[in-house]
C-alpha positions in Angstrom: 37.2 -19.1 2.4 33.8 -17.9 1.7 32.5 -16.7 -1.5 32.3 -13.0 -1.6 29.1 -11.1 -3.3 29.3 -7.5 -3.9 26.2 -5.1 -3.7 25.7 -1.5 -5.7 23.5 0.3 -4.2 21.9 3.0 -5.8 20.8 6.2 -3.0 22.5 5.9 0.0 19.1 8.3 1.7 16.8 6.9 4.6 16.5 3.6 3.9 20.0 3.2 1.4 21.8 3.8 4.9 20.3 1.2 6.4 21.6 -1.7 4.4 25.2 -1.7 4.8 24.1 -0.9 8.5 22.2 -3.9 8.8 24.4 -6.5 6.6 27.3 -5.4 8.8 25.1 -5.8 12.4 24.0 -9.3 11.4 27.6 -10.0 9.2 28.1 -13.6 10.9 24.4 -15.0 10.6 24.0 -13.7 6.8 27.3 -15.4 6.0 26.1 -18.3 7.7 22.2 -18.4 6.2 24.0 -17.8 3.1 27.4 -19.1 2.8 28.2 -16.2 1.7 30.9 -12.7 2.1 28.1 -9.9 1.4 29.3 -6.2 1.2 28.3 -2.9 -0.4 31.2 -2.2 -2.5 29.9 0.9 -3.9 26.9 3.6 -4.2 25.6 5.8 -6.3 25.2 9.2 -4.7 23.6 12.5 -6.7 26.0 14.7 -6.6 29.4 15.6 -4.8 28.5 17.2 -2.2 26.4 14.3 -0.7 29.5 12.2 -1.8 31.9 14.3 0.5 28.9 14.0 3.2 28.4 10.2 2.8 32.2 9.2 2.7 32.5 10.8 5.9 29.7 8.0 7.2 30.5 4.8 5.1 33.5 2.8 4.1 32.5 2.3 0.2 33.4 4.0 -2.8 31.0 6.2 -4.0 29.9 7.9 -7.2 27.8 10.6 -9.3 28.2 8.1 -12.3 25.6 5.0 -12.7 27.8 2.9 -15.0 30.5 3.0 -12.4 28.1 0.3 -11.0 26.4 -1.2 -13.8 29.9 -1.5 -15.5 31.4 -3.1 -12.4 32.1 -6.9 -13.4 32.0 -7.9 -9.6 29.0 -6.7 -8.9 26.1 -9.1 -8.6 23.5 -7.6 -7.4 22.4 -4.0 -7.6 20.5 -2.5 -5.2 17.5 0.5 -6.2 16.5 2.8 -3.0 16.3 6.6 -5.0 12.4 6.3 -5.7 10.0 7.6 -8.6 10.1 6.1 -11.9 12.9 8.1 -13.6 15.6 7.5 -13.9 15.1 4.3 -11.7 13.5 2.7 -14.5 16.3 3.5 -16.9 18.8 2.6 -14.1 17.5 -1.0 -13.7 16.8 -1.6 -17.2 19.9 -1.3 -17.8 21.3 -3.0 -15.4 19.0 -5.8 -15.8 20.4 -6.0 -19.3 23.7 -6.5 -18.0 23.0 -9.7 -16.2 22.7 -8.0 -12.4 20.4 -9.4 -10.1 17.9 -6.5 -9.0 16.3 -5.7 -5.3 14.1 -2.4 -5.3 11.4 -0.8 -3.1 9.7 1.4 -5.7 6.6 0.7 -5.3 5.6 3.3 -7.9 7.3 2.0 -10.8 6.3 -2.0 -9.8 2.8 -0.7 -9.9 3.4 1.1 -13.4 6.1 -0.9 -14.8 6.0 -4.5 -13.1 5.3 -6.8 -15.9 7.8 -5.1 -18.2 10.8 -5.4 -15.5 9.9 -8.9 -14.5 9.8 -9.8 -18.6 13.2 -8.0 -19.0 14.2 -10.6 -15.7 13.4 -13.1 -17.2 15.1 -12.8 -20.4 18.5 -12.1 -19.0 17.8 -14.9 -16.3 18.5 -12.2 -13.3 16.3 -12.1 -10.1 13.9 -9.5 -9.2 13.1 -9.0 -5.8 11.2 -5.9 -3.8 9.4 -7.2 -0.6 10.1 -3.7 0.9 8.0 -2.1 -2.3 4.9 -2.8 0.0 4.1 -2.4 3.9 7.9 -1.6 4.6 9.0 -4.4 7.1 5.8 -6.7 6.7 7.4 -9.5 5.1 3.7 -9.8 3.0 4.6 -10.5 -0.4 7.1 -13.5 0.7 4.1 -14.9 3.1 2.0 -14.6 -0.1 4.1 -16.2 -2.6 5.2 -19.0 -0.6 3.8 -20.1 3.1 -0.1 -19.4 1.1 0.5 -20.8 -2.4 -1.4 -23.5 -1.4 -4.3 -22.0 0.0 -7.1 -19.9 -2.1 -6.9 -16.1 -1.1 -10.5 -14.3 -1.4 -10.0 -11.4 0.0 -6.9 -9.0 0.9 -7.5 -5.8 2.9 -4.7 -3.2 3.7 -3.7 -0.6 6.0 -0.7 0.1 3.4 0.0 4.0 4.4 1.5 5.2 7.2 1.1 8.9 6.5 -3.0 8.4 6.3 -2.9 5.9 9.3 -1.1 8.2 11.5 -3.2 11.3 10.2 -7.0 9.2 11.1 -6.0 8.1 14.5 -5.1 11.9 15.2 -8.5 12.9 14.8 -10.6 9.6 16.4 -8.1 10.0 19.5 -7.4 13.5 19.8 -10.4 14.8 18.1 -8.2 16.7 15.6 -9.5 18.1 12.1 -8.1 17.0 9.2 -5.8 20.2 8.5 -4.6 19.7 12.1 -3.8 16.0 12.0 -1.8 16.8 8.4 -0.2 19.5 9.9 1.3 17.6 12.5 2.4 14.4 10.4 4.2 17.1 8.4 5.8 18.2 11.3 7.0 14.9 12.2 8.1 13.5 9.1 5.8 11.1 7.9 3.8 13.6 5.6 5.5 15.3 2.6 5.1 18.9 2.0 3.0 17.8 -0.9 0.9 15.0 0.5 -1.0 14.4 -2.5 0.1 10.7 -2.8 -0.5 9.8 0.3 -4.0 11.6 1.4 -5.3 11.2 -2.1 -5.2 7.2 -2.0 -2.2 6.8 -4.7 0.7 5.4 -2.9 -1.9 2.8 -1.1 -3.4 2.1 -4.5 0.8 1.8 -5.9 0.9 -1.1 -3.7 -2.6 -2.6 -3.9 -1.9 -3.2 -7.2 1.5 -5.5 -6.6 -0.6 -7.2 -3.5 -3.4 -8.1 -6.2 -0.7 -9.4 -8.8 0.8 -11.9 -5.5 -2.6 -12.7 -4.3 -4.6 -13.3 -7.6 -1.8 -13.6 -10.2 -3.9 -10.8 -12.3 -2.2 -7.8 -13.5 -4.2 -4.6 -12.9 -3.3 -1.1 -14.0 -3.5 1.8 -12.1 -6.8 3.0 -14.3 -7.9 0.1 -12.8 -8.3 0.8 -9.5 -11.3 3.0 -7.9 -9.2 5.0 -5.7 -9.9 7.9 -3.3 -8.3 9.3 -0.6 -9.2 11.1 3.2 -9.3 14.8 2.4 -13.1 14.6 2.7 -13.3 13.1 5.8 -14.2 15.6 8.4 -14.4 15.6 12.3 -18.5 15.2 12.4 -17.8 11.4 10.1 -15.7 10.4 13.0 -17.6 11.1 15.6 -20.6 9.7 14.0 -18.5 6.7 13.2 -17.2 6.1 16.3 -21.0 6.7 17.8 -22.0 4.2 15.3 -20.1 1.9 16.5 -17.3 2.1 13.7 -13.4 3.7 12.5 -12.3 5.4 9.6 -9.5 3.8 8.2 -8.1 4.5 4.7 -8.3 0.8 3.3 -6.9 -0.9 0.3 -9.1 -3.6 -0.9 -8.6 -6.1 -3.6 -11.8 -8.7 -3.2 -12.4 -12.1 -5.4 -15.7 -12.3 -7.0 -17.2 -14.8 -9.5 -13.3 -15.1 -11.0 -12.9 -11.5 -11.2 -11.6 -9.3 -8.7 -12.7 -5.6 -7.2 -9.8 -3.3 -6.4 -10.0 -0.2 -4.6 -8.6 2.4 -2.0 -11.0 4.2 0.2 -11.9 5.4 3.7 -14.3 3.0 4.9 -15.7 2.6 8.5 -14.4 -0.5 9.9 -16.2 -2.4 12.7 -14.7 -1.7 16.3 -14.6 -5.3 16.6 -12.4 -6.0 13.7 -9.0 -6.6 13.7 -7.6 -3.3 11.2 -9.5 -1.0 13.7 -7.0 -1.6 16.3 -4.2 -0.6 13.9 -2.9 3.0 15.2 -0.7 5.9 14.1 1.7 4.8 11.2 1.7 1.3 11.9 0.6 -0.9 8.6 -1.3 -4.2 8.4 -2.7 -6.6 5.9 -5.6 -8.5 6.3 -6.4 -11.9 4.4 -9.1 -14.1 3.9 -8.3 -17.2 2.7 -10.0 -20.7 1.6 -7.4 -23.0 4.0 -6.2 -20.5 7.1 -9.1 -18.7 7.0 -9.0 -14.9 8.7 -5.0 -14.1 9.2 -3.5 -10.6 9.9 0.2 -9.4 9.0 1.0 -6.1 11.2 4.2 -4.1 11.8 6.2 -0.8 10.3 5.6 0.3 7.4 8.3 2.7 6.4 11.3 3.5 8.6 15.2 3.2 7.7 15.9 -0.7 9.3 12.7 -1.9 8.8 12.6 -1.4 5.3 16.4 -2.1 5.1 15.8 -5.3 6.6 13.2 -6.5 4.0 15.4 -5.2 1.6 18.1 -7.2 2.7 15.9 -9.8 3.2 15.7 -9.9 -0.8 19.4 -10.1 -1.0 19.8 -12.7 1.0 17.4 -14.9 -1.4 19.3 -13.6 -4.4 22.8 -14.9 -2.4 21.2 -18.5 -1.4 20.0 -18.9 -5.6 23.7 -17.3 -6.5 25.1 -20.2 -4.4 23.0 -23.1 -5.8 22.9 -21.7 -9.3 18.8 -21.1 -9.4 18.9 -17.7 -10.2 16.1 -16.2 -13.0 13.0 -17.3 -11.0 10.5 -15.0 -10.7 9.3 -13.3 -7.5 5.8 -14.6 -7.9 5.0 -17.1 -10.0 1.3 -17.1 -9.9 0.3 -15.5 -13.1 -3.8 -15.6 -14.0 -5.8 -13.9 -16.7 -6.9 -11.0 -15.4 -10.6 -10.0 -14.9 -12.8 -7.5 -13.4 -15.7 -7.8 -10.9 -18.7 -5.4 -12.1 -20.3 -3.1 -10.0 -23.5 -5.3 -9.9 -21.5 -8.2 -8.4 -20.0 -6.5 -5.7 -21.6 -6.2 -2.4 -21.4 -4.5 0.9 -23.3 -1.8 3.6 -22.8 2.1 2.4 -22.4 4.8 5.1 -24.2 8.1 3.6 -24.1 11.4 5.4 -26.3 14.2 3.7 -27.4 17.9 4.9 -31.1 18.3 4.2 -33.5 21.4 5.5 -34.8 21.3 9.0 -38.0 20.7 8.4 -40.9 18.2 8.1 -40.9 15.8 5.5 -37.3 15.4 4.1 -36.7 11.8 6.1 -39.3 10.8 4.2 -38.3 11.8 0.6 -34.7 10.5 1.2 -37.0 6.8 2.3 -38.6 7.2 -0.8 -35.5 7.6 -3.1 -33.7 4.6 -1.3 -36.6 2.4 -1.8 -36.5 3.6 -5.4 -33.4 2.3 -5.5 -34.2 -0.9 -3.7 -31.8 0.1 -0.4 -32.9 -0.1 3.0 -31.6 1.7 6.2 -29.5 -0.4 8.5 -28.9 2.3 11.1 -30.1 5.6 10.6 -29.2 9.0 12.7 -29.7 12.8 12.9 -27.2 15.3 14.4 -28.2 18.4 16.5 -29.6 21.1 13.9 -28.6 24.3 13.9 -32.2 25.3 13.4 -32.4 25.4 9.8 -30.3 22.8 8.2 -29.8 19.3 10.0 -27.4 16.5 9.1 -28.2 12.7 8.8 -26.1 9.8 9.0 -27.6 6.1 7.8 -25.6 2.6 7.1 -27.7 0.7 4.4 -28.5 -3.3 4.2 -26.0 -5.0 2.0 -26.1 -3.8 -1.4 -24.3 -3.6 -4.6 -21.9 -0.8 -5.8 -24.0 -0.6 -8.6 -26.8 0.6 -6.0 -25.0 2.9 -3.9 -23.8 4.7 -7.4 -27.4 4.6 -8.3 -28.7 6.0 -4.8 -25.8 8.9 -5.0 -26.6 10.5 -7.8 -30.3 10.4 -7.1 -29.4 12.5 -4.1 -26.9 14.7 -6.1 -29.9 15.3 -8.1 -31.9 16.6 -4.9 -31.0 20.6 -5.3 -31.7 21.3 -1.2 -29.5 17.6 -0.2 -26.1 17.9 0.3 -24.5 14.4 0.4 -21.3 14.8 2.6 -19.7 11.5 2.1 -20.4 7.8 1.6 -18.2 5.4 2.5 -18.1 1.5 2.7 -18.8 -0.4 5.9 -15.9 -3.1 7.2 -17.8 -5.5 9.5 -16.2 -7.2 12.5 
């Protein structure tokens, strides 16, 4: 007779439907990998009219009431899938303090809230688990934490968000604006009405922040992070781009530098010849540089009812194996490193500026002369068709520093007939 382990879940939405789903497909090789009887025995819904809805669907006793779980002495393991920080928080808090094991997704309040839940963890010697908090069914934090703790990571690039993904391949392959392209990912469900997390850079940035904590053991706030999104990137960057040889990709960065690290979310034009360039519609992949494998690439969903689910119950499966053998109270990652920041000065890489100047002679050669103020040099360098009287350029740089490009911005800021359109990083192949 196997053991049995009973699961609260907490939302039963999207991805909460696709856990009991999935742990009743694959019943016979969970109890096998775990030795185990796992079930959902109940959920927590938000009111009682999705409770009528969901009873009709699922076989477990549901409720409007959280300590109907958290007071539940057969429940091991509780289960968080409703999002946002509040009342999530208080929800696992509490739970935690009850001696259940915890698997989440909320990538929002790991971000803001990590260390503090992981603390609580460990003082109540529960397990905290949330592989699905980043790149949905990428299994990326488990590949970090365990098959690379031996090597030495360097460098970690993301395609974390789908939304954005989706949104930039729209307008490099059907030439669409960026109004257009949101328009449509609103229309099929992978933009919110309010897409403010997701164009802006935040929800990338949410999970940049846990991938920096796996990769480099440092815990980085949110202030930490130089974050901006796509809403400036119009139709004339990606054609240049894609003339220059390049793709706009919204990237999550988080770089290793002189024992510090550099964390930010951006649009960047990456290289045609690099792997992330190939990465299309909502699709998600992470990129890592490392000291021992070198240049290795982690792609697949990342959002979606089973994949998530399945990483999700991925975690529960772990929790159900250290159940079993009594090792429970481990934490998720146990690389922990005193965190440090890169300064501008020490990081490095080619700039992409695009700036409207007059159409006439003599403004190629004041924009040469502020750059070699500044001690930059053009890589590439490229003029559009003018309209007659105003005329847009495009140029790459050398490799620089941050602290330069910042420098060489707000020189042409200062320019009252320049209008600088955009500078983004460059991603070579």
């Amino acid at each position: 007779m196997k053991e049995k382990l009973k699961i609260g879940l907490l939302g039963l939405g999207t991805v909460g439907s696709g856990v009991p789903t999935i742990l009743e497909e694959h019943r016979e090789k969970i109890s096998q990998v775990t030795g185990m009887d796992i079930t959902v025995s109940k959920a927590l819904v938000r009111d009682e009219k999705e409770k009528q809805y969901q009873s009709e669907r699922f076989d477990i006793e549901l409720t409007t009431n959280i300590d109907d779980i958290i007071n539940d002495e057969e429940i091991d393991i509780i289960v968080e899938l409703i999002g946002k920080i509040e009342p999530a928080k208080t929800y696992i808090m509490k739970a935690l303090e009850s001696g259940k094991h915890i698997v989440t997704a909320n990538k929002d309040l790991l971000a803001q809230h990590g260390s503090e839940l992981v603390a609580l963890a460990q003082k109540n010697h529960c397990d905290l688990y949330y592989e699905a908090s980043v790149a949905g069914g990428i299994p990326i934090l488990r590949t970090i934490a365990n098959s690379l703790a031996a090597d030495d990571i360097q460098k970690v690039l993301g395609i974390v968000n789908g939304t954005t993904n989706y949104m930039l391949t729209k307008m490099v392959a059907e030439k669409q604006t960026y109004e257009e392209a949101l328009a449509k990912a609103q229309e099929l469900g992978f933009a919110e009405s309010d897409p403010t997390n997701d164009v802006d850079g935040i929800d990338a940035a949410y999970k940049m922040v846990i991938l920096s904590q796996f990769a480099f053991g440092m815990n980085i706030s949110l202030k930490q992070v130089d974050i901006r999104g796509i809403r400036g990137i119009s139709s004339d960057d990606v054609a240049i781009a894609s003339h220059l040889g390049y793709e706009i990709k919204l990237i999550g960065s988080s770089e290793k530098n002189n024992g510090g690290i550099a964390v930010e979310v951006a649009p960047m034009l990456v290289a045609a010849a690099h792997p992330l360039a190939s990465i299309r519609d909502e699709f998600n992949a992470v990129f890592i540089y490392s000291a021992g494998v070198g240049e290795s690439m982690y792609y697949g969903p990342g959002a979606g009812a089973k994949p998530t689910a399945t990483s999700v119950v991925s975690d529960i499966i772990t929790i159900a194996k250290n159940v079993r053998l009594g090792t429970t109270g481990h934490m998720f990652n146990e690389y922990q490193h005193d965190t440090k920041l890169t300064a501008d000065e020490e990081i490095f890489g080619k700039y992409y500026f695009s700036i409207e100047m007059p159409d006439k002679p003599g403004q190629i050669l004041k924009l040469t002369k502020l750059m070699a103020e500044a001690n930059v040099s053009f890589d590439q360098l490229l003029q559009q068709k003018s309209d007659g009287t105003r005329a847009k350029f495009a140029t790459i740089t050398h490799t620089i520093s941050k602290a330069q490009m910042r420098e060489v911005t707000k020189q042409i800021e200062k320019i009252t007939d320049f209008e600088l359109l955009n500078t983004l990083k460059v991603l070579e192949g």
